[in-house]
C-alpha positions as CSV (number, residue, x, y, z in Angstrom):
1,X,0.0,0.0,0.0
2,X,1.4,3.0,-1.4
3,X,0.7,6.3,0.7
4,X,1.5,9.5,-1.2
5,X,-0.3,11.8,1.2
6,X,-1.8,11.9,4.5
7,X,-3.6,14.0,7.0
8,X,-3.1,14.1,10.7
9,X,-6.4,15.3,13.0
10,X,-6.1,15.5,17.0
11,X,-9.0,13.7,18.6
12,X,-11.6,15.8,16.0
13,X,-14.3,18.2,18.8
14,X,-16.6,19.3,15.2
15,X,-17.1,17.2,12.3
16,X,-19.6,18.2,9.3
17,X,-23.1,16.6,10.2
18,X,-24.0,14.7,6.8
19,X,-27.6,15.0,6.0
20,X,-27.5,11.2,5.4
21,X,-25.6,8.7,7.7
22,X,-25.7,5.4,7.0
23,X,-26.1,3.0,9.7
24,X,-23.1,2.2,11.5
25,X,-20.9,-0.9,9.7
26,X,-17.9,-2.4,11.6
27,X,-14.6,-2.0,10.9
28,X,-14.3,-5.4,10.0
29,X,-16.9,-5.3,6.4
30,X,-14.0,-2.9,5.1
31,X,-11.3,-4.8,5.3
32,X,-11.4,-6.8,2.0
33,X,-9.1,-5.5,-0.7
34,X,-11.9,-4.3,-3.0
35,X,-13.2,-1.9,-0.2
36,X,-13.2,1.3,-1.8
37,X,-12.1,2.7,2.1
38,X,-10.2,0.8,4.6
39,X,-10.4,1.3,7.8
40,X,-8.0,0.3,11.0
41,X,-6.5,1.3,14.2
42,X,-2.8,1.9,14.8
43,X,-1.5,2.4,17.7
44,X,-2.8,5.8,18.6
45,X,-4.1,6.1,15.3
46,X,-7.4,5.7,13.5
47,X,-6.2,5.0,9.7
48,X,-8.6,5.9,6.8
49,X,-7.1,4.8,3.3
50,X,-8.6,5.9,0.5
51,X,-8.5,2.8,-1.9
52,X,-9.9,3.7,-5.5
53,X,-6.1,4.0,-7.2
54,X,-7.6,3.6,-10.4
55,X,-9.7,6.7,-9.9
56,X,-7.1,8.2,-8.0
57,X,-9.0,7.6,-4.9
58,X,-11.6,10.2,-6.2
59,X,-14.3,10.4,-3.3
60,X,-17.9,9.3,-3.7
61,X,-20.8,9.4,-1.7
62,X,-21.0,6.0,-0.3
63,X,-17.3,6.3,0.8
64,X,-18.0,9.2,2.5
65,X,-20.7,8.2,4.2
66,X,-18.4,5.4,6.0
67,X,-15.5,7.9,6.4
68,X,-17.8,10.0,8.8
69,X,-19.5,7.4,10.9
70,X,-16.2,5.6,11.9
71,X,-14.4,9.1,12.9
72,X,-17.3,9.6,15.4
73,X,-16.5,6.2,17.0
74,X,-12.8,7.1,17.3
75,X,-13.8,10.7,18.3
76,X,-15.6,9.0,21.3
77,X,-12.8,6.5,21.9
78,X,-10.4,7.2,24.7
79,X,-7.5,5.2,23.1
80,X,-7.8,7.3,19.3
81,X,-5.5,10.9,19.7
82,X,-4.7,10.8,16.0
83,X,-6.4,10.1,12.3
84,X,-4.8,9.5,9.4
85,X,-6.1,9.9,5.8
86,X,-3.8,8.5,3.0
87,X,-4.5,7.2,-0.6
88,X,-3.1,4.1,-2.4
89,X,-1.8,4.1,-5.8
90,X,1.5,6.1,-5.7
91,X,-0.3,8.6,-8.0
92,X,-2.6,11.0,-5.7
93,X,-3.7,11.2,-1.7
94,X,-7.4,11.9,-3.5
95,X,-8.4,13.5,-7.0
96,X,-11.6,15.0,-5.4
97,X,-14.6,14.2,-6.0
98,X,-16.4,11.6,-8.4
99,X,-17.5,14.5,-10.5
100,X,-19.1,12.6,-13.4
101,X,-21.6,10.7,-11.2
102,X,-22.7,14.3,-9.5
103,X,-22.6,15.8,-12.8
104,X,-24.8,12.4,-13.8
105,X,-27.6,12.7,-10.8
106,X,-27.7,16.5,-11.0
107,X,-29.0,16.5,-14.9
108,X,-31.3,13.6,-13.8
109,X,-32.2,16.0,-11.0
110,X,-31.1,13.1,-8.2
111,X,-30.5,13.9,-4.7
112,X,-27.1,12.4,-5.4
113,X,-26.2,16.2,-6.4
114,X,-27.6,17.3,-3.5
115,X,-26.4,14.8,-0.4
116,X,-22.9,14.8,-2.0
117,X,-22.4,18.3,-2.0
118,X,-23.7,18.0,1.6
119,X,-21.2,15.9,2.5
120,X,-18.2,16.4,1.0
121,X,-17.2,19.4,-1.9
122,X,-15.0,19.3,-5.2
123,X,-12.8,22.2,-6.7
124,X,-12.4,23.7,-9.9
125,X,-13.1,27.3,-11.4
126,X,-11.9,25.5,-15.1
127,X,-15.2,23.1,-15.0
128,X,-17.4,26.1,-13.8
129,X,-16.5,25.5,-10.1
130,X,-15.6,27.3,-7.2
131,X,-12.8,26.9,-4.6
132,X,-14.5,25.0,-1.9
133,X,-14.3,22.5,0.5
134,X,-13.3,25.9,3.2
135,X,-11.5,27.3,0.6
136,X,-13.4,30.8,1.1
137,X,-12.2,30.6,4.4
138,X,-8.4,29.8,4.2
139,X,-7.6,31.5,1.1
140,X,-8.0,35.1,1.9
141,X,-6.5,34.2,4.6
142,X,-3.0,33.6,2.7
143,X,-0.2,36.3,2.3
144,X,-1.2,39.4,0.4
145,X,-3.2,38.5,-2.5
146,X,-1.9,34.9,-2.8
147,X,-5.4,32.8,-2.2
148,X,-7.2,35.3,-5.1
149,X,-4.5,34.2,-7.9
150,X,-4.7,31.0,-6.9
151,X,-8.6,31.0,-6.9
152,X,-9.2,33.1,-10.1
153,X,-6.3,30.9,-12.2
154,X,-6.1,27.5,-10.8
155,X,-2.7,27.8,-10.8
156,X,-1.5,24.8,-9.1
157,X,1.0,24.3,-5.9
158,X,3.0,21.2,-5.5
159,X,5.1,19.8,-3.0
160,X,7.0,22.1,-0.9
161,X,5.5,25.0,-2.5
162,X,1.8,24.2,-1.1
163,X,3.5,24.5,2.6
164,X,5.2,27.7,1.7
165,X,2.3,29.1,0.6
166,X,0.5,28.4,3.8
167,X,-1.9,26.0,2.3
168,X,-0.1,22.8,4.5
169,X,1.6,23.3,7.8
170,X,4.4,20.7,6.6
171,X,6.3,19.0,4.1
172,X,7.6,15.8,4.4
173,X,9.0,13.6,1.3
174,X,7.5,10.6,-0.2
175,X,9.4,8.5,0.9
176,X,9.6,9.1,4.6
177,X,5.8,9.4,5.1
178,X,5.7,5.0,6.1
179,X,8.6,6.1,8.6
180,X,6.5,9.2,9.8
181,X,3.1,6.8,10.2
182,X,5.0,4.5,12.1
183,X,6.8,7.2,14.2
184,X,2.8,8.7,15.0
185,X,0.9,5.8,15.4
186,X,3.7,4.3,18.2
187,X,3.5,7.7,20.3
188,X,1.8,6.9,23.8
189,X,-1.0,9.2,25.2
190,X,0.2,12.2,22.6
191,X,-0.6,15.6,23.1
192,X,-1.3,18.0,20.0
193,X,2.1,19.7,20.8
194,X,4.2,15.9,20.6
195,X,2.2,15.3,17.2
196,X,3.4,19.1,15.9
197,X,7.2,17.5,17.4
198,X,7.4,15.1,15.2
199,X,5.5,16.2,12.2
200,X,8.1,19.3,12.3
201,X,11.4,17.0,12.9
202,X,10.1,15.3,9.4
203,X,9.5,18.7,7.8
204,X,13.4,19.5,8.7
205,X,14.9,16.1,7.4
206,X,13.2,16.5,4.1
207,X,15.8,18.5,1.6
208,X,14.3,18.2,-1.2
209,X,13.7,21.7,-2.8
210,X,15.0,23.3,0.6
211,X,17.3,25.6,-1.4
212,X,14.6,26.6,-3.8
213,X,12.9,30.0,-3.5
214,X,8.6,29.7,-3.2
215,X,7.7,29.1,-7.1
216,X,5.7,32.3,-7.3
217,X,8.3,34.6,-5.3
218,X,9.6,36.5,-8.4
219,X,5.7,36.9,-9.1
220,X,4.6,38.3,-5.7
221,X,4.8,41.5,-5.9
222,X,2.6,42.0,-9.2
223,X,0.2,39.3,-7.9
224,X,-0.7,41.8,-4.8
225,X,-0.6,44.8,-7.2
226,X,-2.7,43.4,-9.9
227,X,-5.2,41.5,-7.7
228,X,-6.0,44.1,-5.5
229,X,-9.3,45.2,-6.9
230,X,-12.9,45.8,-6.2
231,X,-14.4,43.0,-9.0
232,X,-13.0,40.7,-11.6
233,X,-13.4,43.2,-14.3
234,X,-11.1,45.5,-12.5
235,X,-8.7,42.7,-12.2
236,X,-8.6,42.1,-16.0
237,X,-8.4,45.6,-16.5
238,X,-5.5,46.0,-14.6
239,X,-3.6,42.9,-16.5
240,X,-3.9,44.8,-19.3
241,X,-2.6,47.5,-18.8
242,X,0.3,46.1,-16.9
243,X,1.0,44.3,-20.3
244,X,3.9,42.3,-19.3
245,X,4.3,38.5,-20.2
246,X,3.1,37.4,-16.2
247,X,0.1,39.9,-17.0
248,X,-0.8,38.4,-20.4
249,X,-0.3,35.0,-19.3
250,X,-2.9,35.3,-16.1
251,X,-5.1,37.1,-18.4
252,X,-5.2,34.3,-21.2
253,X,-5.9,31.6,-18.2
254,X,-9.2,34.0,-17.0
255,X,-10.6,34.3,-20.3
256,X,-10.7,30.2,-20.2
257,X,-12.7,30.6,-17.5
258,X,-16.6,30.5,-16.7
259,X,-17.6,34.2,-16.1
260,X,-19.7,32.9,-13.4
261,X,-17.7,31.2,-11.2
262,X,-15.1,33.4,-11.8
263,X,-17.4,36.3,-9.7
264,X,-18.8,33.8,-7.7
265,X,-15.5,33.2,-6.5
266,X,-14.1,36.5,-6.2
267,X,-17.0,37.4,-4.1
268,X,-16.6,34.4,-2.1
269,X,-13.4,35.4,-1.3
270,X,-13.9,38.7,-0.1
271,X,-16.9,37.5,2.4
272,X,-14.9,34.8,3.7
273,X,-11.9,36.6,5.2
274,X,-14.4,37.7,7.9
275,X,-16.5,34.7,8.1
276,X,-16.1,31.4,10.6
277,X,-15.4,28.2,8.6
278,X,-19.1,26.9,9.8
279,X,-20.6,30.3,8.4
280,X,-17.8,29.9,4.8
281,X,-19.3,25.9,4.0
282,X,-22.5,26.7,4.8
283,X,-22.0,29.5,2.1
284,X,-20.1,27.2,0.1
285,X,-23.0,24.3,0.0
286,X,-25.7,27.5,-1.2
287,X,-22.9,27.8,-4.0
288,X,-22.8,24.3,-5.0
289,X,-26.5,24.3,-5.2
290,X,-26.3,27.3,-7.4
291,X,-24.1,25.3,-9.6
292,X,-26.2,22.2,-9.9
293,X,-29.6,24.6,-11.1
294,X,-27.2,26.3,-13.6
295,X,-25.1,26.0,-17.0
296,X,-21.6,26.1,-16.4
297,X,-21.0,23.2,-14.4
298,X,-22.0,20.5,-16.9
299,X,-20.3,22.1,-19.6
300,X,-17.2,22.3,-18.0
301,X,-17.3,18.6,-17.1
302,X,-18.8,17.5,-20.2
303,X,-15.6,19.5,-22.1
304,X,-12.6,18.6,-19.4
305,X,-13.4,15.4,-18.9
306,X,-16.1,13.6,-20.6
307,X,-16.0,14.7,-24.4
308,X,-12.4,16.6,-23.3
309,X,-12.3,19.0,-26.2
310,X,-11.2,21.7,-23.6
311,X,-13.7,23.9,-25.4
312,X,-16.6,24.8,-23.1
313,X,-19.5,27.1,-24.1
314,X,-20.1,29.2,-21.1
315,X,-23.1,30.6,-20.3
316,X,-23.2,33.8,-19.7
317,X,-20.1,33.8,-21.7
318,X,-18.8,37.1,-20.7
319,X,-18.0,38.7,-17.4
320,X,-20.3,41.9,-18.4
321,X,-23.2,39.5,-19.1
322,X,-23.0,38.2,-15.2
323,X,-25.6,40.4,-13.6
324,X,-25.4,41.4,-9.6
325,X,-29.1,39.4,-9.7
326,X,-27.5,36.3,-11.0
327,X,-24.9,36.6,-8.4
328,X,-27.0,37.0,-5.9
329,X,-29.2,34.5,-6.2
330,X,-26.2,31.6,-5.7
331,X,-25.5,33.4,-2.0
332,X,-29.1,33.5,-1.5
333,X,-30.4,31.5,1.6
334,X,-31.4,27.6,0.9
335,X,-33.9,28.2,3.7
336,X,-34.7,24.3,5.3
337,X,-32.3,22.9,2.6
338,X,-29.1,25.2,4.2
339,X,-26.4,23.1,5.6
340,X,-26.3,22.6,9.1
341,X,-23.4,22.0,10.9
């Protein structure tokens, strides 16, 4: 079993309450190799692997709705101070989530699109997305106007560069993660500051791009000059007349993009920096909604990753043709259906 990535939780006080919960199942129905999650216990350690390698472990509903049930038993359990998440595969922790069978349900108008977005969110501005899953809530929260450019373009951080943009607290290489499991699941009784000890003595030992500056460094400086602005249209405006190659290049990647999400975002964004995470995914779920009832969604799966012309027809298909109204509506209150947490 090949981990890639993993996540490390101290005995978890909040968890999202699902709006469906399947009845309890013991650990022991998972354990075949064809379960799509696996779960065990470590040491000190609850250990959820994520086993769909061929999908790159891409979530679905019905493995989320065993995740959840079995971190409330360890949350309860006396012995449990740690969870792990990891993936199998060698290829990805997790690609997301199943997109294709939400995109399925929600043009059959299933609850599928509905309980999956409930439970668990997916991320994309290029298939007429939005940064979710909290992402309103940490990324304003990065350095400068770091979390907009990476919301707005997709650009994507890997490795070391996710920790040194704040995204990840640590960075630890491949191929000392087995070492670091064992090293976590073996402590005795640990407290959240032994945990932090020895995720930080990995972080240290890992060397690889130690001596490399932060990918987007050079970047910085335009980033928070170009990106500070009141709309998207204002950010556009101000790529263009900056005019150099970094300017042209973000302002190719935003014309790829659906005009929609691309201000749902922004505004999502802006309201987030002062919002709780509990107030940010309950705004998030209205915004998922809002992309299930619309356009842009579908199409952007239908031309990424189904027909994968990369040639989406958005709709509106211009930022101007985006109206405060149509905005509005996707923060607009779900009323009995809002997420509850």
């Amino acid at each position: 079993m090949n981990a890639t990535l993993f996540s490390v939780r101290l005995r978890p006080k909040h968890f999202h309450r699902l709006h469906v919960v399947l009845q309890h199942i013991g650990m022991a129905t998972h354990s075949g190799s064809e379960a799509e999650i696996l779960l065990e216990k470590a040491g000190c350690a609850g250990v959820i692997t994520l086993n769909r390698p061929k999908a790159l472990n891409a979530l679905n509903l019905s493995m989320i709705q065993l995740i959840y049930p079995q971190i409330k038993v360890w949350e309860e359990d006396p012995k449990t101070f740690v969870i792990i998440i990891k993936g199998t595969g060698g290829k990805a922790f997790c690609a997301g989530g199943d997109i294709r069978a939400v995109t399925d349900a929600g043009k059959a108008g299933q609850r599928l699109a509905q309980d999956f977005f409930r439970e668990e969110y997916i991320l994309n501005n290029a298939i007429g997305l939005f940064p979710d899953v909290g992402g309103g809530y940490f990324l304003p929260r990065l350095s400068g106007k770091l979390g907009c450019y990476l919301a707005l373009t997709g650009f994507r951080l890997k490795g070391r560069d996710v920790q040194r943009a704040g995204v990840a607290t640590h960075f630890v290489e491949s191929e000392k993660v087995p070492a670091l499991e064992k090293e976590l699941t073996s402590l005795k009784s640990p407290s959240k500051e032994d945990v932090a000890d020895v995720l930080s003595s990995y972080h240290t030992k890992s060397k690889i791009d130690q001596g490399k500056p932060f990918i987007l460094d050079e970047h910085m400086d335009k980033i928070n000059s170009l990106f500070s602005a009141n709309s998207v249209e204002d950010i556009v405006e101000n790529l263009k007349k900056d005019g150099s190659s970094f300017a042209l290049q973000q302002l190719e990647t935003l014309k790829k993009m659906s005009p929609t999400s691309l201000k749902m975002t922004f505004r999502q964004l802006k309201e987030g920096v002062s919002m709780t995470l509990q107030d940010v995914l309950t705004m998030e779920y209205r915004l998922s909604q809002a992309c299930m009832r619309g356009h842009d969604f579908y199409e952007g799966v239908r031309a990424v990753l189904i027909d994968k012309d990369q040639n989406p027809k958005w709709k509106p298909a211009l930022l101007e043709e985006v109206t405060d109204e149509d905005l509005e509506s996707c923060f607009k209150s779900l009323g009995s259906n809002d997420l509850k947490l």
